[in-house]
HTML snippet that shows the backbone in 3Dmol.js (N, CA, C, O; Angstrom):
<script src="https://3Dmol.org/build/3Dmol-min.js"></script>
<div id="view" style="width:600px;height:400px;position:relative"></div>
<script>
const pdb = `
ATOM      1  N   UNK A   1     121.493 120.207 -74.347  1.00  0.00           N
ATOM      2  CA  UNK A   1     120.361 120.002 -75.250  1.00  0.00           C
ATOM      3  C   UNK A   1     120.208 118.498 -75.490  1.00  0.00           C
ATOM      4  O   UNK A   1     121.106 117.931 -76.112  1.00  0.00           O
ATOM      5  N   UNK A   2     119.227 117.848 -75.084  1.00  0.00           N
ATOM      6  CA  UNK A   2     119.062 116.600 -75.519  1.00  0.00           C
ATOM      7  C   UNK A   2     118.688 116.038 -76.998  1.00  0.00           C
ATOM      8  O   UNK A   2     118.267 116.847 -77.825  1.00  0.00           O
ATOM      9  N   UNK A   3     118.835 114.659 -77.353  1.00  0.00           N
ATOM     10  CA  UNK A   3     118.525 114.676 -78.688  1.00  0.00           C
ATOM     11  C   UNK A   3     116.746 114.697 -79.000  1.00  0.00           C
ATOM     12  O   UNK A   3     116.412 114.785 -80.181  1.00  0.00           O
ATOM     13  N   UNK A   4     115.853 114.631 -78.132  1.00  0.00           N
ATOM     14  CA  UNK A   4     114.649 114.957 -78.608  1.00  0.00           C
ATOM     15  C   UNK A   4     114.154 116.066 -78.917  1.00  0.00           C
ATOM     16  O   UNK A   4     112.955 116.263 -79.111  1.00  0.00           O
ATOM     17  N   UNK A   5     115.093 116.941 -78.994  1.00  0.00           N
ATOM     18  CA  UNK A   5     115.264 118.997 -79.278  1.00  0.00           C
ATOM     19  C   UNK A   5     114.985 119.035 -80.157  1.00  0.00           C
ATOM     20  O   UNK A   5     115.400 118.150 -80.905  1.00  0.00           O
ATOM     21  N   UNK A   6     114.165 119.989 -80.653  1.00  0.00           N
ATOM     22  CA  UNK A   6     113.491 120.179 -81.853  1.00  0.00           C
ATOM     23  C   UNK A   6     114.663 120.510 -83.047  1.00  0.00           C
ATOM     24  O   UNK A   6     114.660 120.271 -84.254  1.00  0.00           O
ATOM     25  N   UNK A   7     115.651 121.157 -82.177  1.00  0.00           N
ATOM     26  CA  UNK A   7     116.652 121.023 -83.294  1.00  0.00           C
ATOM     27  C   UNK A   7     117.057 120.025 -83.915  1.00  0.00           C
ATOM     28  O   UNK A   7     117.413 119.885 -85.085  1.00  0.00           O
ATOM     29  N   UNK A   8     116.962 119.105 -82.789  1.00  0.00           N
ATOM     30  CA  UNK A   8     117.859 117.991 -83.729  1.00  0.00           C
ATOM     31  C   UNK A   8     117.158 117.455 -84.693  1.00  0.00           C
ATOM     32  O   UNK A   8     117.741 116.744 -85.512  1.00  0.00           O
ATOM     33  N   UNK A   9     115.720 117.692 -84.797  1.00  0.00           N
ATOM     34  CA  UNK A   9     115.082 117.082 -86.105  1.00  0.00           C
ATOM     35  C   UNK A   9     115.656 117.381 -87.035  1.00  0.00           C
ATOM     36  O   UNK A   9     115.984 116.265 -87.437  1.00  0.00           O
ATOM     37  N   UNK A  10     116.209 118.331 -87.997  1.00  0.00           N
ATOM     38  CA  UNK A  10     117.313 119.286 -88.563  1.00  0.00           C
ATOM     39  C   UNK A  10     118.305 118.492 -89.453  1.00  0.00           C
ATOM     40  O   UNK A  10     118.813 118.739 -90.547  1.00  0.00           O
ATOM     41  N   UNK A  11     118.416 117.216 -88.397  1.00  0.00           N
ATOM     42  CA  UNK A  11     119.639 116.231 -88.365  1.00  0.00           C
ATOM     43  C   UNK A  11     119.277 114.791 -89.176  1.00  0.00           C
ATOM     44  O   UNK A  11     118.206 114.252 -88.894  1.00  0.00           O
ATOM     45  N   UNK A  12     119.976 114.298 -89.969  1.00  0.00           N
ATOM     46  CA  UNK A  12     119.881 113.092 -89.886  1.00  0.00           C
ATOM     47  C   UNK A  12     120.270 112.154 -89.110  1.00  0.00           C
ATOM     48  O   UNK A  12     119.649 111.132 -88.816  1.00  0.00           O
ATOM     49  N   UNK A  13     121.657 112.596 -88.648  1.00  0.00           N
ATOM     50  CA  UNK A  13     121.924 111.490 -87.269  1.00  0.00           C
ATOM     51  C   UNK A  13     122.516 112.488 -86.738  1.00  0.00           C
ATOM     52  O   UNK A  13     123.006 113.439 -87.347  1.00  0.00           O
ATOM     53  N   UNK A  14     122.490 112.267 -85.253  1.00  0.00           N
ATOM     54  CA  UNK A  14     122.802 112.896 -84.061  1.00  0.00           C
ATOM     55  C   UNK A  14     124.216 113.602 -84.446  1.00  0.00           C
ATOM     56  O   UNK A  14     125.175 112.860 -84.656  1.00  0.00           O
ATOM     57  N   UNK A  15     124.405 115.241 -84.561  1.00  0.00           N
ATOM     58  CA  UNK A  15     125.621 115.389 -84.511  1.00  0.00           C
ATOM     59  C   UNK A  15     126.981 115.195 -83.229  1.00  0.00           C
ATOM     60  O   UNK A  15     126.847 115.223 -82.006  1.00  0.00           O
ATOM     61  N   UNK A  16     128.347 114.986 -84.097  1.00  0.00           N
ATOM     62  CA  UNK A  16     129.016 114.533 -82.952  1.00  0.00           C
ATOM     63  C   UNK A  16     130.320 115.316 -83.479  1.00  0.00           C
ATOM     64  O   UNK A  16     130.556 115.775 -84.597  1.00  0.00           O
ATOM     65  N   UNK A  17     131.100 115.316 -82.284  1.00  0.00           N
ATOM     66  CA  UNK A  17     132.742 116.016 -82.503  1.00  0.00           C
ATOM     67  C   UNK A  17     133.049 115.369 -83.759  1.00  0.00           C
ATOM     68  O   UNK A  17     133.853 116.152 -84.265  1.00  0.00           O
ATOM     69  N   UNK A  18     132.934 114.666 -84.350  1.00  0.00           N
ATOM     70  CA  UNK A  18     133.493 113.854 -85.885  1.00  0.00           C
ATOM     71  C   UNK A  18     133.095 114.661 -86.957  1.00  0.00           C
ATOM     72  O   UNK A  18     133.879 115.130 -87.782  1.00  0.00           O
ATOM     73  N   UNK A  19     131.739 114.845 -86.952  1.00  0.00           N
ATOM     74  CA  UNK A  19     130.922 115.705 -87.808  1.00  0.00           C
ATOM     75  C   UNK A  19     130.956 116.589 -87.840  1.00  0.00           C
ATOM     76  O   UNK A  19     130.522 117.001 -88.915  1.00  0.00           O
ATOM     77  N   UNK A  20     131.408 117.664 -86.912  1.00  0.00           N
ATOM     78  CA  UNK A  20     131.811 118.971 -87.021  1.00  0.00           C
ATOM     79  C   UNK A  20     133.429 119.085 -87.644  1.00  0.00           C
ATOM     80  O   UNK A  20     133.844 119.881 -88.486  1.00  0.00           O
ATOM     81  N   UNK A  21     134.008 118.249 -87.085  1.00  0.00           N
ATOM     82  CA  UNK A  21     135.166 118.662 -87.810  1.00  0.00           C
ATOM     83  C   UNK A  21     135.263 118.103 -89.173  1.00  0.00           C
ATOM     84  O   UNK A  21     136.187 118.605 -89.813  1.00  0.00           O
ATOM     85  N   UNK A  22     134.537 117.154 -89.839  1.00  0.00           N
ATOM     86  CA  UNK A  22     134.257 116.844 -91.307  1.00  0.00           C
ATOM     87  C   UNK A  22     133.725 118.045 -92.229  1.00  0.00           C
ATOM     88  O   UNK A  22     133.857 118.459 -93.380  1.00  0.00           O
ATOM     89  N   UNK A  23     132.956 118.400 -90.889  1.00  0.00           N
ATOM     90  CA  UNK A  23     131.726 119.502 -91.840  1.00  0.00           C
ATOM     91  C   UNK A  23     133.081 120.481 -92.062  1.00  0.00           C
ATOM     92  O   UNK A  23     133.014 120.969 -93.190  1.00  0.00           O
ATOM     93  N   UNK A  24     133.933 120.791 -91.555  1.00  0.00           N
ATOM     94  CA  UNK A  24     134.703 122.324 -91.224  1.00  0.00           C
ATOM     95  C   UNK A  24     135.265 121.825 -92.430  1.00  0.00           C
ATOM     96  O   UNK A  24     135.072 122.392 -93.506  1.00  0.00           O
ATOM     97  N   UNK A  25     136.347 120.200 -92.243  1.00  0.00           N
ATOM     98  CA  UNK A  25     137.207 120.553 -94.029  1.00  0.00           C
ATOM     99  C   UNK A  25     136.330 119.757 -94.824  1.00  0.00           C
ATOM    100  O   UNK A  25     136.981 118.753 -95.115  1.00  0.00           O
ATOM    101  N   UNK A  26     135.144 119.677 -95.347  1.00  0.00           N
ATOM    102  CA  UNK A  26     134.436 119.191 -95.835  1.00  0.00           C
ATOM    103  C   UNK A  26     135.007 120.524 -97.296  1.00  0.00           C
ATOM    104  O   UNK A  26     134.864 121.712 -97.009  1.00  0.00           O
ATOM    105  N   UNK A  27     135.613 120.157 -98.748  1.00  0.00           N
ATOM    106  CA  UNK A  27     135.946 121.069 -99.528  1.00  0.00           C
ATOM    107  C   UNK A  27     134.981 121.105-101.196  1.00  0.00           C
ATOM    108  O   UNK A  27     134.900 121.869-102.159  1.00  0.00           O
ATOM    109  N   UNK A  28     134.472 119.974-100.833  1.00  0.00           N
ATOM    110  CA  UNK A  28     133.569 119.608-101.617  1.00  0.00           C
ATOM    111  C   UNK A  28     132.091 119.570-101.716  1.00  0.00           C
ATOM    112  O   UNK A  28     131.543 118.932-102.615  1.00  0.00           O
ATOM    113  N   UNK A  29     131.238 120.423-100.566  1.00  0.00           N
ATOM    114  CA  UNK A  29     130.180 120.643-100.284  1.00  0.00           C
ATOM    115  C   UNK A  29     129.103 119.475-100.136  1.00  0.00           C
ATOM    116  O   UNK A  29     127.939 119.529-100.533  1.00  0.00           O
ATOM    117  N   UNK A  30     129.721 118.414 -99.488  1.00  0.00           N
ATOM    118  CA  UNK A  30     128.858 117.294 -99.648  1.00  0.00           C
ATOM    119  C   UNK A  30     128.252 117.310 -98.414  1.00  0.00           C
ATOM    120  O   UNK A  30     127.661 116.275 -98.105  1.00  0.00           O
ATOM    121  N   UNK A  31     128.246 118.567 -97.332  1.00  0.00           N
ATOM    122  CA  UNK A  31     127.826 118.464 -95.907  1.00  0.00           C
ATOM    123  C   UNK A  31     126.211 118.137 -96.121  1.00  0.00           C
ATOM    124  O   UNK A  31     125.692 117.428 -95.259  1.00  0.00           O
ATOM    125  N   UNK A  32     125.494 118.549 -97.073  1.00  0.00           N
ATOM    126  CA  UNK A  32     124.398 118.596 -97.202  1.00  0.00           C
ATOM    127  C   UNK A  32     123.384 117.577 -97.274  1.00  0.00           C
ATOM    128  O   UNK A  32     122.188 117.541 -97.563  1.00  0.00           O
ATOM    129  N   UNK A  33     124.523 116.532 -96.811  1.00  0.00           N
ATOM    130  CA  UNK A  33     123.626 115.237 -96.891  1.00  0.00           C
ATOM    131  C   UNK A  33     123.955 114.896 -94.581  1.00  0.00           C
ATOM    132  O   UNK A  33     123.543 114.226 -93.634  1.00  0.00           O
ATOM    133  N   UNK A  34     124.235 115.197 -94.686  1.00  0.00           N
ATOM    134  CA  UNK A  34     124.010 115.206 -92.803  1.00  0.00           C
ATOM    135  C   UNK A  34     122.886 116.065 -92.838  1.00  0.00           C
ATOM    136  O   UNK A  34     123.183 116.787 -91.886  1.00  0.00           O
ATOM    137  N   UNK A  35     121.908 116.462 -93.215  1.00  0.00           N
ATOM    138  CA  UNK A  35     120.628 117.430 -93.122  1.00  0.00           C
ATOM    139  C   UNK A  35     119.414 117.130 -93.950  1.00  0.00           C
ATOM    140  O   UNK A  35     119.459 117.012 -95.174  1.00  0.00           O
ATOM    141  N   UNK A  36     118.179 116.995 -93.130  1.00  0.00           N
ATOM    142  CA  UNK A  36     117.405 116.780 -93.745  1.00  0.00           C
ATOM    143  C   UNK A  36     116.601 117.477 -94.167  1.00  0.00           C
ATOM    144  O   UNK A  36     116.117 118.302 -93.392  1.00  0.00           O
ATOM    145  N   UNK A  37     116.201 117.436 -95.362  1.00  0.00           N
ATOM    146  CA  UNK A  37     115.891 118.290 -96.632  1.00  0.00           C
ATOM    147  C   UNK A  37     114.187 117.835 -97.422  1.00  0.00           C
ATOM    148  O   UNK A  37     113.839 116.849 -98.073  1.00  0.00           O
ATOM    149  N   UNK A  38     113.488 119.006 -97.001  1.00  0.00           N
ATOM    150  CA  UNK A  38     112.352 119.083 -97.485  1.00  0.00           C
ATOM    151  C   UNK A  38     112.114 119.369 -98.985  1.00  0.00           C
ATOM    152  O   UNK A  38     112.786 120.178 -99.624  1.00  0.00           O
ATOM    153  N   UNK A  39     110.784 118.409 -99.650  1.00  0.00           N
ATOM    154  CA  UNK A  39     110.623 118.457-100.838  1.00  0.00           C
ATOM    155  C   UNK A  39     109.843 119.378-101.073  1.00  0.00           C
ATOM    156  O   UNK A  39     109.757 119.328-102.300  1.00  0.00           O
ATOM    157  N   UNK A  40     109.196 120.209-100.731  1.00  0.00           N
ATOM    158  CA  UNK A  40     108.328 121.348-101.014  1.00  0.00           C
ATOM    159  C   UNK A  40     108.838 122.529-100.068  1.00  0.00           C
ATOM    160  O   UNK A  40     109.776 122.354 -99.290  1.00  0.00           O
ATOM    161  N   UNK A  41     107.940 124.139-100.221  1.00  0.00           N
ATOM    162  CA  UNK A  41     108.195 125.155 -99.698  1.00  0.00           C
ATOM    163  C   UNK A  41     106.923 124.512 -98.122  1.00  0.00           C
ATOM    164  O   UNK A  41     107.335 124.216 -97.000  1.00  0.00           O
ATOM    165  N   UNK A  42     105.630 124.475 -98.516  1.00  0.00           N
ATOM    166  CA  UNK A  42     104.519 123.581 -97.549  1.00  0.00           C
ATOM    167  C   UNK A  42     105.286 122.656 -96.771  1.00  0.00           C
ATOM    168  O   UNK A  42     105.260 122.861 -95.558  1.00  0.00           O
ATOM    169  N   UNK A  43     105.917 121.753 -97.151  1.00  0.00           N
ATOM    170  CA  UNK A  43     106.497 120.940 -95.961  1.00  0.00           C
ATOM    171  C   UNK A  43     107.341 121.426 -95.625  1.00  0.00           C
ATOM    172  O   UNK A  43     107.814 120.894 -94.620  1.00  0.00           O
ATOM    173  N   UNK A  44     108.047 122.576 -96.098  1.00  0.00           N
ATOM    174  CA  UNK A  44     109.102 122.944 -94.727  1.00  0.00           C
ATOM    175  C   UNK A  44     108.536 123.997 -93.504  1.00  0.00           C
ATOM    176  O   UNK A  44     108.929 124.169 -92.349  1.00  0.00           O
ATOM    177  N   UNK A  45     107.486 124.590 -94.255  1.00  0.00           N
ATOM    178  CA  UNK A  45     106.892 125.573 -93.023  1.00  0.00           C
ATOM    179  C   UNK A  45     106.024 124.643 -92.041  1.00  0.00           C
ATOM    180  O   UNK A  45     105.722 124.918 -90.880  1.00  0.00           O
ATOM    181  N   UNK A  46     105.703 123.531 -92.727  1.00  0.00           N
ATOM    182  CA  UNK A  46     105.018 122.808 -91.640  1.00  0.00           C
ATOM    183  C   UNK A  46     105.999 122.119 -90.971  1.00  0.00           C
ATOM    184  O   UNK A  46     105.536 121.750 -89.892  1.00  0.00           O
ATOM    185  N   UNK A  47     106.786 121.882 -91.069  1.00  0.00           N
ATOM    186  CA  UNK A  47     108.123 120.680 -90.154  1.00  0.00           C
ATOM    187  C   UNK A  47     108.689 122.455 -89.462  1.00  0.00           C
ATOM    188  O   UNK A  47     109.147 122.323 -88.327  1.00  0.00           O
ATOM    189  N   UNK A  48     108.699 123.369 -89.771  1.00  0.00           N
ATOM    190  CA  UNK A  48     109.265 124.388 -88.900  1.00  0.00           C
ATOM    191  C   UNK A  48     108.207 125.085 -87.765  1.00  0.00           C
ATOM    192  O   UNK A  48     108.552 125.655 -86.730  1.00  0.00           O
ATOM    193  N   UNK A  49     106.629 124.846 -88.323  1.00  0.00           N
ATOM    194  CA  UNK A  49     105.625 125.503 -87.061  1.00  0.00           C
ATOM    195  C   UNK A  49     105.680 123.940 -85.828  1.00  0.00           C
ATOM    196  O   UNK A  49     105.648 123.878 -84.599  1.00  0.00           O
ATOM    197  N   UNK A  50     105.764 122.995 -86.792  1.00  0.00           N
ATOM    198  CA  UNK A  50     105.828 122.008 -86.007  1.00  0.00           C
ATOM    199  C   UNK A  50     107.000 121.639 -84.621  1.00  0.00           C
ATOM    200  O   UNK A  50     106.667 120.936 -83.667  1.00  0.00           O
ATOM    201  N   UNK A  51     108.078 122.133 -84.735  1.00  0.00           N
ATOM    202  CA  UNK A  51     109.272 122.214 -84.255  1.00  0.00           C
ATOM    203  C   UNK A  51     109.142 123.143 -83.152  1.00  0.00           C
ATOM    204  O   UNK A  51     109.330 122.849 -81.972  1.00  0.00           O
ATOM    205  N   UNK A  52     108.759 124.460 -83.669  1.00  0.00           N
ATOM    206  CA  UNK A  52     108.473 125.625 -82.701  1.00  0.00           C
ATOM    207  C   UNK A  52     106.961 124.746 -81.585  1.00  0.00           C
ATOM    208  O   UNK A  52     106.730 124.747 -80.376  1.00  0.00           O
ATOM    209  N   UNK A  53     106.464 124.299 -82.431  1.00  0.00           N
ATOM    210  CA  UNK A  53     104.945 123.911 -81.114  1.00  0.00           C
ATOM    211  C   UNK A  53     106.319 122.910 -80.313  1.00  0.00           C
ATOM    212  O   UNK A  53     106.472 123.081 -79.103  1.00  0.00           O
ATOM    213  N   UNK A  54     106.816 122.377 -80.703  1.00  0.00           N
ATOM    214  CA  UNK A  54     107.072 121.385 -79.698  1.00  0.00           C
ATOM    215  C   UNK A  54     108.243 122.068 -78.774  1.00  0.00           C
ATOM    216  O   UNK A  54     108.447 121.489 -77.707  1.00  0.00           O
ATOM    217  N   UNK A  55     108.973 123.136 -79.029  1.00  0.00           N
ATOM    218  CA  UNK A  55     109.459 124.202 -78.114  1.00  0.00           C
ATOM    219  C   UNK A  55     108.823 124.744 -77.498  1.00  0.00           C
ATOM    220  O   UNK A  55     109.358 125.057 -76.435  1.00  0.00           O
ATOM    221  N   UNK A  56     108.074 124.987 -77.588  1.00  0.00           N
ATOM    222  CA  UNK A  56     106.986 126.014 -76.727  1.00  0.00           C
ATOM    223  C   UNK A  56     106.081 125.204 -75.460  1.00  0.00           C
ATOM    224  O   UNK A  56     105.732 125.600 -74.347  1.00  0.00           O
ATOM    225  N   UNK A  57     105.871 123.827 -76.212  1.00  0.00           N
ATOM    226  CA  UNK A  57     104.968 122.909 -75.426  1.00  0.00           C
ATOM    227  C   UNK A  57     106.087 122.429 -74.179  1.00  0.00           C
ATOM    228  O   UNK A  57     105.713 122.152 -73.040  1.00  0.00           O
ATOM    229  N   UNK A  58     107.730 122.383 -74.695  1.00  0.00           N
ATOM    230  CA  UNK A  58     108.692 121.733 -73.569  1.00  0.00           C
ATOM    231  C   UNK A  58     108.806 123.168 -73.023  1.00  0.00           C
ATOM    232  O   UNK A  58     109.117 123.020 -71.841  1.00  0.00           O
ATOM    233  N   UNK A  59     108.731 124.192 -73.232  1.00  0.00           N
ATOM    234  CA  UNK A  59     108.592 125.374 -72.273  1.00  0.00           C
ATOM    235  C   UNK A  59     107.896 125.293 -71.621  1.00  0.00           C
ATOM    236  O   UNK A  59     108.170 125.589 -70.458  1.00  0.00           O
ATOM    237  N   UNK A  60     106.673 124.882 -71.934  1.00  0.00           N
ATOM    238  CA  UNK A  60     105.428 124.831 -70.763  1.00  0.00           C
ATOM    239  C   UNK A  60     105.726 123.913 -69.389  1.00  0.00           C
ATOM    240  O   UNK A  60     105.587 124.139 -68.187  1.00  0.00           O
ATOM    241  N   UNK A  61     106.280 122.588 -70.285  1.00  0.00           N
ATOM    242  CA  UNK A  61     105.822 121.695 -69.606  1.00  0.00           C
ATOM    243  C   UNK A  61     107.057 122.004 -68.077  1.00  0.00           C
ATOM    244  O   UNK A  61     106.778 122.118 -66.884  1.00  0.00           O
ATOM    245  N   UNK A  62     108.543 122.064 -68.844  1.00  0.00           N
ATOM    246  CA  UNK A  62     109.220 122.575 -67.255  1.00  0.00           C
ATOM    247  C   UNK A  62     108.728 123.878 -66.796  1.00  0.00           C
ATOM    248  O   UNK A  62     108.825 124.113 -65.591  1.00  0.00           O
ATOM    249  N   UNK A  63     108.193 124.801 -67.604  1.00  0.00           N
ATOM    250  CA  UNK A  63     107.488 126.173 -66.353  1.00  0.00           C
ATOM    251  C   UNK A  63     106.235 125.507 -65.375  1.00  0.00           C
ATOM    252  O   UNK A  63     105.967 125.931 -64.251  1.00  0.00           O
ATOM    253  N   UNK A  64     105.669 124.589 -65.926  1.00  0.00           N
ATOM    254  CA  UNK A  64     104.327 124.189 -64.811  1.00  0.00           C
ATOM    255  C   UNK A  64     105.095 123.255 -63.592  1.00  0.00           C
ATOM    256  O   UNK A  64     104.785 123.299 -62.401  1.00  0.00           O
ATOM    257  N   UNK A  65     106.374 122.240 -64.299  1.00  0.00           N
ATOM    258  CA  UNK A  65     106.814 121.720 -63.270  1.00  0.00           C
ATOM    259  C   UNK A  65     107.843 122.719 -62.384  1.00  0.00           C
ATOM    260  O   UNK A  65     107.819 122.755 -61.153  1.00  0.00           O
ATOM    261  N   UNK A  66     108.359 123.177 -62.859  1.00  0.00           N
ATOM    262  CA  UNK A  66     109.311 124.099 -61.928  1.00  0.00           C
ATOM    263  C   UNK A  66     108.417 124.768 -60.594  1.00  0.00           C
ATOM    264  O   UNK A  66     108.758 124.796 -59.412  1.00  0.00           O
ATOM    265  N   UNK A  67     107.105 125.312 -61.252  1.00  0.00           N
ATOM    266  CA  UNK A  67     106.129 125.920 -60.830  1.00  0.00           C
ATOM    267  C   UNK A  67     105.688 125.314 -59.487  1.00  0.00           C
ATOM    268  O   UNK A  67     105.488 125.851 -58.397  1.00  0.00           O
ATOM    269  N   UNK A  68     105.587 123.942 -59.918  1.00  0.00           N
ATOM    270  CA  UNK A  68     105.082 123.288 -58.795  1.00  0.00           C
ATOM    271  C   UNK A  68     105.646 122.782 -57.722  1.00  0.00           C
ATOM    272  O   UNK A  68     105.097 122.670 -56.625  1.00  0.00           O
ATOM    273  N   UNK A  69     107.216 122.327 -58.116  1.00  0.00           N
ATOM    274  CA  UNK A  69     108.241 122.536 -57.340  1.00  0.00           C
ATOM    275  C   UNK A  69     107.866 123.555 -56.396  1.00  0.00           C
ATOM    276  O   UNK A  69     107.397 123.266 -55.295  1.00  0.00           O
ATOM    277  N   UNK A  70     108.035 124.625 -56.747  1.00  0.00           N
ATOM    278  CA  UNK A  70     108.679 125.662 -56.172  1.00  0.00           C
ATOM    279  C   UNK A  70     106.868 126.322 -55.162  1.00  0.00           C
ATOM    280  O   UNK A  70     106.925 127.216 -54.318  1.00  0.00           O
ATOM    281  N   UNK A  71     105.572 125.645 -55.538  1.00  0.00           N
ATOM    282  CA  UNK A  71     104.816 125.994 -54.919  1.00  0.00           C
ATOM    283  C   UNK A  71     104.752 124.505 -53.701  1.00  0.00           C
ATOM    284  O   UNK A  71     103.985 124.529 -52.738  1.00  0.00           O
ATOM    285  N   UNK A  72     105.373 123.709 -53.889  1.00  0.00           N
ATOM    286  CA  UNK A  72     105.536 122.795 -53.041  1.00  0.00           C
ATOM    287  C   UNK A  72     106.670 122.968 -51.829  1.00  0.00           C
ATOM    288  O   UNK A  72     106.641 122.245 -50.833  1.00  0.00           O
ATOM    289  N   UNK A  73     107.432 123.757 -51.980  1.00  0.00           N
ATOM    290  CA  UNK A  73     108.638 123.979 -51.153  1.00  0.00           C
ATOM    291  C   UNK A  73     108.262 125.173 -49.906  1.00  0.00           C
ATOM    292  O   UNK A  73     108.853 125.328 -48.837  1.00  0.00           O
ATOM    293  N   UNK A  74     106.863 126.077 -50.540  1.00  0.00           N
ATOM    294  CA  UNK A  74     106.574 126.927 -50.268  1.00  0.00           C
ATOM    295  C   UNK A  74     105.356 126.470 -48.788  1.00  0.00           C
ATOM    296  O   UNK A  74     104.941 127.286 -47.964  1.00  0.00           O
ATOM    297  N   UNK A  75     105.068 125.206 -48.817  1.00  0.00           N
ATOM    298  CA  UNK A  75     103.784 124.370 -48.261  1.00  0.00           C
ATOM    299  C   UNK A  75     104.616 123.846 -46.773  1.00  0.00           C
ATOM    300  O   UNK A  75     104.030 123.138 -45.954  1.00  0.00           O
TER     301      UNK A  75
END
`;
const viewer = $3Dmol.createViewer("view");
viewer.addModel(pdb, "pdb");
viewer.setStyle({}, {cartoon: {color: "spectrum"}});
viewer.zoomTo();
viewer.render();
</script>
């Protein structure tokens, strides 16, 4: 998964092997600041339809190239 993944918007900075194992003994619930956190119910459904378009649009975009690949191999 690269970091332009819609997931990683999610993130404040890129997670890494450090951060997971902080997050695990993290005993004090302070993980919640590695995540970014919407001020309304409206901005989070819009930062979440937004996320999904841009999944769907990188679906497209390798199915048309794969596509063409594979109608080029065929030539």
């Amino acid at each position: 998964m690269s970091n332009d993944s819609p997931t990683f918007r999610l993130f404040k900075r890129v997670p890494s092997f450090k951060n997971g194992i902080s997050s695990a003994l993290d005993l004090f619930g302070s993980e919640g600041s590695n995540y970014r956190m919407n001020t309304t119910e409206k901005e989070a459904d819009m930062d979440s339809i937004y996320s999904d378009w841009l999944a769907v649009g990188n679906d497209m975009r390798k199915a048309i190239k794969d596509h063409g690949a594979e109608t080029a191999k065929r030539k």
